[in-house]
KELOKE-304976 format. One record per atom (N, C-alpha, C): x, y, z. Coordinates in steps of 0.05 Angstrom, whole numbers, plus 5000, padded with zeros to 4 digits. Each point is the difference from the previous one (the first is absolute). Layout:
N
XYZ
...
***
This chain:
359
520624876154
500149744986
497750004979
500850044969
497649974984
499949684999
496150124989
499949705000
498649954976
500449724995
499849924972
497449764995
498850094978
497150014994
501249674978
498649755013
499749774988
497549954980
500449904976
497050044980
498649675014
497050065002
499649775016
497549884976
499749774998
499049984979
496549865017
498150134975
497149945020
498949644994
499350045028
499149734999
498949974975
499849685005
498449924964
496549925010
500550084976
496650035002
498050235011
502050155004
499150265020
499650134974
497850275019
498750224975
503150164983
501950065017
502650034988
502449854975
499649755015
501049764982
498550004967
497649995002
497949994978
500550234984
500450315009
500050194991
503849944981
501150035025
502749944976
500349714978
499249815004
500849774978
497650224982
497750084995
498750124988
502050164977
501550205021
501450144977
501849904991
501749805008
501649824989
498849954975
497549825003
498349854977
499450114983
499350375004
499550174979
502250054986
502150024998
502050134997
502049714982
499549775007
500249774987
498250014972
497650015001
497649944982
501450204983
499950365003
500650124985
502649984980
502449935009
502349884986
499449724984
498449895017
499349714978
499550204974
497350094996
497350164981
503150104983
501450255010
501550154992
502249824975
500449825017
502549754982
498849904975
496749905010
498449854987
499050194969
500250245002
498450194977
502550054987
502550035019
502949944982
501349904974
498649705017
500949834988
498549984971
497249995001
497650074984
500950194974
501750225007
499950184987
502749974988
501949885006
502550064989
500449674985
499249755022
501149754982
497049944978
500649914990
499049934967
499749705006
498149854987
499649814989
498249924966
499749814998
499149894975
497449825010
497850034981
498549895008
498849824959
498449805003
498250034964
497250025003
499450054975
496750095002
499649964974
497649815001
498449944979
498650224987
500350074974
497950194983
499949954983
497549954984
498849984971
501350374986
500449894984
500650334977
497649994982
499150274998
497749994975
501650204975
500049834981
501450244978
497750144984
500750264998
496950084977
502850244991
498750154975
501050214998
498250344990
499149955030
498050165004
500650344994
501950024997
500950334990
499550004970
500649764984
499849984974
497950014988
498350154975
497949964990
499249794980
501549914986
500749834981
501649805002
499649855020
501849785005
498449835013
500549705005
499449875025
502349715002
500349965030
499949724998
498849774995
501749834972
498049785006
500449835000
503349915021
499449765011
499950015025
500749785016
499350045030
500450195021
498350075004
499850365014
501549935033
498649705014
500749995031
502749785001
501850155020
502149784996
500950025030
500449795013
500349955025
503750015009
500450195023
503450045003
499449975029
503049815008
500550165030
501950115000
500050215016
502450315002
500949925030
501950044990
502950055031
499950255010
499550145019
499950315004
502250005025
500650125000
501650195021
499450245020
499949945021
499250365018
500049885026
499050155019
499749945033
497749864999
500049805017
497649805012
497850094994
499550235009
497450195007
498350034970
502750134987
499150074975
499549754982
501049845003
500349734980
496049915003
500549975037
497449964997
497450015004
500850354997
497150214992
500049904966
503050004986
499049954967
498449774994
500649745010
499749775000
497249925007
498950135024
496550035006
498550124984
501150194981
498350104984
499849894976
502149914987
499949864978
500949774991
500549895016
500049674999
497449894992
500449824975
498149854979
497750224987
500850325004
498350114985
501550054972
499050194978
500149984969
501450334999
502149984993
501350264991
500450104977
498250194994
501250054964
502150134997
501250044974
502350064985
500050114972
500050235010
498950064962
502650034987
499749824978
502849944984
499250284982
498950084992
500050314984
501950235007
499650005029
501750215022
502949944996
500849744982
503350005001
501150194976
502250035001
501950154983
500049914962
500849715009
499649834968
497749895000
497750095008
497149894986
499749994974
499849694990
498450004966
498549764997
498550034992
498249774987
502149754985
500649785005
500849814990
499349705018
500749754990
499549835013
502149845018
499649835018
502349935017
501650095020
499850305009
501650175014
500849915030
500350155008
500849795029
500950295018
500249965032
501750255011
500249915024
501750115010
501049885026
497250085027
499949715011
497550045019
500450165020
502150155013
499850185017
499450255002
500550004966
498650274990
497350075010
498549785002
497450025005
498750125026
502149895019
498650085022
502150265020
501849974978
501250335008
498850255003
498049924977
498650234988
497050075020
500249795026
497650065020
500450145013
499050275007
500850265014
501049875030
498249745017
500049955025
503149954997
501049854984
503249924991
502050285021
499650254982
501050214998
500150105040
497349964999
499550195030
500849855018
499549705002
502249925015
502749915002
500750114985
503149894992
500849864996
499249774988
500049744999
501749934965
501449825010
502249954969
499249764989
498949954977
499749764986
502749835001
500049945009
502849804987
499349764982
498149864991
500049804978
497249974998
499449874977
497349894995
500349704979
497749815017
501149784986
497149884990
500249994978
501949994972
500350264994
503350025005
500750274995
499650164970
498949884989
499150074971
496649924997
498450194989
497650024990
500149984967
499949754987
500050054974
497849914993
499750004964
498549934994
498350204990
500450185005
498950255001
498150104967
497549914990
499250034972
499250345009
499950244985
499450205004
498550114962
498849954991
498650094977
497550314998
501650104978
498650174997
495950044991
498450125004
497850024997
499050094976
498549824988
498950054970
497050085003
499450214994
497250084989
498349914982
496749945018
498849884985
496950205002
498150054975
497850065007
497549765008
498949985017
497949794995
497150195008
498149734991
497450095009
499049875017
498450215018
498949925035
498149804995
499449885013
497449865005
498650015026
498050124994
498650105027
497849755008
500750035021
498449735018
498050135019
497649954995
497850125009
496949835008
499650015026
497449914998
497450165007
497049825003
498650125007
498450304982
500849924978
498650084984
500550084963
498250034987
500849944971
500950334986
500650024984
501650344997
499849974963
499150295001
498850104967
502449844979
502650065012
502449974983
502649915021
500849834984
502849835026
501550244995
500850075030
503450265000
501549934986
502050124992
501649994983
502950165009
502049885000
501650235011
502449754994
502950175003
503749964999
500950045013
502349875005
502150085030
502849984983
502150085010
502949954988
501349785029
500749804989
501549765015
502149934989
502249985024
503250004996
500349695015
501149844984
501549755009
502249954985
502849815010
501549944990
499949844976
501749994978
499449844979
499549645005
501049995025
500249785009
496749895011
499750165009
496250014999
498749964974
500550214988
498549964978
500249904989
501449714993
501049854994
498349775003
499250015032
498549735003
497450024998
498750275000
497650014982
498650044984
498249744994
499150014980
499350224981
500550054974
498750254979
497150005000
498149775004
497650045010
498650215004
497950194981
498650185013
498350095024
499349655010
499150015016
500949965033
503449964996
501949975014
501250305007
499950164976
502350215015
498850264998
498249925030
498750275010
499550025025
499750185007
499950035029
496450085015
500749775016
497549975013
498950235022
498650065010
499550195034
498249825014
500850045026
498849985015
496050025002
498849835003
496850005000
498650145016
498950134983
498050295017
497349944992
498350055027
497149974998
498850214990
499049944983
498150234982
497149975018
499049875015
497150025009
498650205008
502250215014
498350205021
499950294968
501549884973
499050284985
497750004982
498750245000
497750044994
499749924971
497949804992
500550014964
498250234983
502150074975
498450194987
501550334996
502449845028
500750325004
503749924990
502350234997
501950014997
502249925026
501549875005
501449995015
503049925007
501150185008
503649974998
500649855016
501049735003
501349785014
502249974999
502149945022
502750075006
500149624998
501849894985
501249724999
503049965017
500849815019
501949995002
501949774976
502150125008
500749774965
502549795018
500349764989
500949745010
502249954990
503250135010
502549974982
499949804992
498649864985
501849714986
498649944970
501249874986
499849894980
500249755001
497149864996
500249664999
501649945037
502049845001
500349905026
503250155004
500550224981
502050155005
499650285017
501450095007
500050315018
501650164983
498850284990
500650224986
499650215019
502050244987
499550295012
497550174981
498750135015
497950124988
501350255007
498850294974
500650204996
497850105020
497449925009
498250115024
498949805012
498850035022
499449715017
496550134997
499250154990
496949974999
499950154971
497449964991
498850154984
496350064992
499750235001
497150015000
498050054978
498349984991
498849914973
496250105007
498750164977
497449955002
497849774993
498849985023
498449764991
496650105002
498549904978
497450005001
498349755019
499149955013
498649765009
496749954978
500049864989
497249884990
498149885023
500749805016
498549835012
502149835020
498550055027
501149835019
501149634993
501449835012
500049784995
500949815020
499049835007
500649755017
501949804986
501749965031
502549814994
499649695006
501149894978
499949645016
503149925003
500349795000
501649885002
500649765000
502149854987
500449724986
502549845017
499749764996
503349865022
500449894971
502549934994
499449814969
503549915003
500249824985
503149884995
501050094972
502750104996
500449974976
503449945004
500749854976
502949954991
501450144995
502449965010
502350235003
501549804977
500450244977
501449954977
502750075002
502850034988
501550095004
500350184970
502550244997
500450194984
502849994994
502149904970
501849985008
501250264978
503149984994
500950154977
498649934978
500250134990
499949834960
502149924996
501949984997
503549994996
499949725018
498949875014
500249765019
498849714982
498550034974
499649894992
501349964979
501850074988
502349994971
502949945015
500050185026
502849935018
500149665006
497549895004
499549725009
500449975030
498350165009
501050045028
498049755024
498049964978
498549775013
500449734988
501350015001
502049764981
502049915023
501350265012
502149875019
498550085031
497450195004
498650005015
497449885010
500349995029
496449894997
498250255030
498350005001
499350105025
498749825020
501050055024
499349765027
498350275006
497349905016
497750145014
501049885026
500350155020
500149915027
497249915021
497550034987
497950015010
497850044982
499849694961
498050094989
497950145017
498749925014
496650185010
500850245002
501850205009
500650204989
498750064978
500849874982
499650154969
497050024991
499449835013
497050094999
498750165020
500350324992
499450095023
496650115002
499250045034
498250085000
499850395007
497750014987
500050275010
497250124995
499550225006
497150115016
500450344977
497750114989
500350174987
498350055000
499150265006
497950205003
499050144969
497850155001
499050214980
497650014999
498750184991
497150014984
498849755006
497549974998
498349684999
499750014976
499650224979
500449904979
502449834985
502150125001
502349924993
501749835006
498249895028
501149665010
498049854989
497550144994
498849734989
500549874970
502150274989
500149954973
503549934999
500949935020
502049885007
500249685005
497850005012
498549745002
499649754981
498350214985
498449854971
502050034985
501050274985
501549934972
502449915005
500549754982
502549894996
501750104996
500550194980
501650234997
500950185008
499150055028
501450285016
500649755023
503750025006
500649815007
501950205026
500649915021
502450095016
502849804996
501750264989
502649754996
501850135015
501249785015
501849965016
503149824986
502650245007
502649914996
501950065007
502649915012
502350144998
501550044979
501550115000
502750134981
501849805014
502149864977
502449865005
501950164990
504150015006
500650234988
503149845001
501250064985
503149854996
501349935036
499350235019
501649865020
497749835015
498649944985
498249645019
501349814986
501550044989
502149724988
502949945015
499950195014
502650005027
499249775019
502549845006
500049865021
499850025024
497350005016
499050055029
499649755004
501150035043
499449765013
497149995015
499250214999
496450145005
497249924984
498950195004
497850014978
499050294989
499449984977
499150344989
497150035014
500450215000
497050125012
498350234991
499050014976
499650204987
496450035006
498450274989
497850105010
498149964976
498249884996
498949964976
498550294993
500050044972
499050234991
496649924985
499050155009
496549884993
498950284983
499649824980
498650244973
497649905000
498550235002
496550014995
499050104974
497049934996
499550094985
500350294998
501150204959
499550295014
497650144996
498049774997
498250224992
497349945027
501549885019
497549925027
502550065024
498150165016
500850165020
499449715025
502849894997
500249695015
502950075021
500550055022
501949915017
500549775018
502549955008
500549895034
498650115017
498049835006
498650135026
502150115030
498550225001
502350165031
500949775018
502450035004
500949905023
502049724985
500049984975
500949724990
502050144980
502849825006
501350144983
501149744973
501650064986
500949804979
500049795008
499849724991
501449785008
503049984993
502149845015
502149924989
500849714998
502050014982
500949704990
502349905009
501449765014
502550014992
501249764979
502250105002
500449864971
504050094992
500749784980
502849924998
500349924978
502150094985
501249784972
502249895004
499649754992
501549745006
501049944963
501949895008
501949894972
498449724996
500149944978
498349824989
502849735001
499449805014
502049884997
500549744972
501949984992
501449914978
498449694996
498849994975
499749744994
502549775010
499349845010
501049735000
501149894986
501549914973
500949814988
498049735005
***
């Protein structure tokens, strides 16, 4: 008589019982995980993500943008959870550039425009995770001003303290801005040159020869230019050590307009609103020589003038205020700055239509 073996199941709670729901539970968990990386990997979803675009056209030598460089999109992407958001942690509300140079039909003209997904197609992270743009809204980036770079020579002005020198340096740089720059500043000799950065002459010996490296300051007046070198170095003789003072003083911010604005009659149908006269009287703090503040002081004639540039589009209808950087001309023959640490004042300011006589 065989006999036949009944499966008996172990008590619960017993070291047996525990051991089998165990592997049950393992063997559960693993099929969950298994389904779960499945699913991960094969179904797709959509997710959006905020990114600023930065446009430059940084491959190009002779070009720039110059209208608004940062323009804010949200993108629809496509990929597995995972991937959506590893992309999404990394660059959500950061600044992506886009160099419009790198496209096919690159040219210098005004207005251009291109579809915003172009932009962030072109992010390698895009590529490696597989991830599909599907829209960007505003699915168009226009507006796009792109102008070519005009060559200009100017002369440096070296900013120096702490001591007096046989002969002021002398030296040129070549500076590239759009015509649209050069445009708004002034022909002024004393405007279209390029300043450097302020180096202490104190620790050099006077009497003797010495080669000083200047850093130079891309801009012209309250505009930004490309420089052909970002330093340049020059010999200097020292005569005699010199002590610095320093002045707080107010001066009036004038404004600078076309010439053509006065025959057009443009203040005729314009006026300018100040959003904050005390503004315009600004204060500011300027270092140099004790000589040359004290003769800043006394003579009437060596004056610090302070102004902005006005320019056909401050006659556009804004619901804002302009906010422009006042440009401060010193005397050129007294070694007078912005004391360190203080930078331009600014103004704001609007043109308003002059409204219609009354009857």
């Amino acid at each position: 008589m065989s006999k036949i073996r009944h499966a008996t199941q172990a008590p619960r709670y017993s070291r047996q019982w525990w051991i089998d729901t165990g592997k049950v539970s393992l063997w559960v968990i693993i099929v969950t995980l298994l389904v779960w990386i499945y699913a991960d990997m094969e179904f797709t979803q959509t997710a959006d993500v905020a990114i600023t675009i930065r446009l430059n056209t940084a491959e190009s030598t002779d070009t720039v943008v110059t209208s608004e460089t940062r323009h804010d999109v949200t993108f629809q992407l496509r990929g597995s959870r995972s991937d959506l958001d590893r992309f999404a942690k990394k660059f959500r509300g950061l600044e992506v550039d886009f160099d419009l140079s790198a496209m096919k039909d690159f040219h210098s003209a005004p207005n251009q425009a291109i579809p915003s997904v172009l932009a962030l197609e072109s992010v390698p992270e895009v590529q490696e995770l597989g991830l599909r743009v599907v829209s960007g809204s505003p699915a168009i980036i226009g507006g796009i001003d792109i102008e070519k770079l005009e060559p200009r020579t100017l002369p440096i002005d070296f900013i120096f303290k702490g001591a007096e020198l046989a002969e002021p340096p002398s030296d040129s740089v070549e500076v590239w801005a759009p015509n649209s720059v050069w445009s708004r500043i002034p022909s002024s000799a004393n405007i279209r040159k390029i300043r450097t950065i302020e180096k202490d002459l104190t620790n050099l010996p006077a009497g003797e020869e010495h080669e000083v490296s200047f850093q130079l300051i891309p801009a012209v007046g309250a505009e930004t230019v490309k420089l052909a070198k970002s330093e340049v170095s020059v010999k200097l003789q020292v005569l005699r050590k010199t002590t610095t003072a320093s002045e707080t003083m107010s001066v009036a911010v004038k404004i600078v307009t076309p010439p053509e604005w006065t025959e057009s009659g443009v203040w005729a149908e314009y006026k300018l609103v100040r959003r904050e006269p005390i503004e315009w009287l600004a204060k500011i703090t300027v270092t140099g020589p004790r000589k040359d503040i004290d003769i800043l002081k006394t003579d009437k004639t060596k004056t610090v003038d302070a102004y902005i540039v006005l320019t056909d589009s401050d006659t556009e209808p804004i619901d804002s205020w302009s906010s422009r950087k006042v440009i401060l001309r010193f005397p050129p023959d007294l070694q007078i700055q912005l004391a360190s640490g203080q930078s331009e004042p600014t103004v704001q300011f609007r043109m308003e239509k002059r409204t219609a006589a009354t009857p």
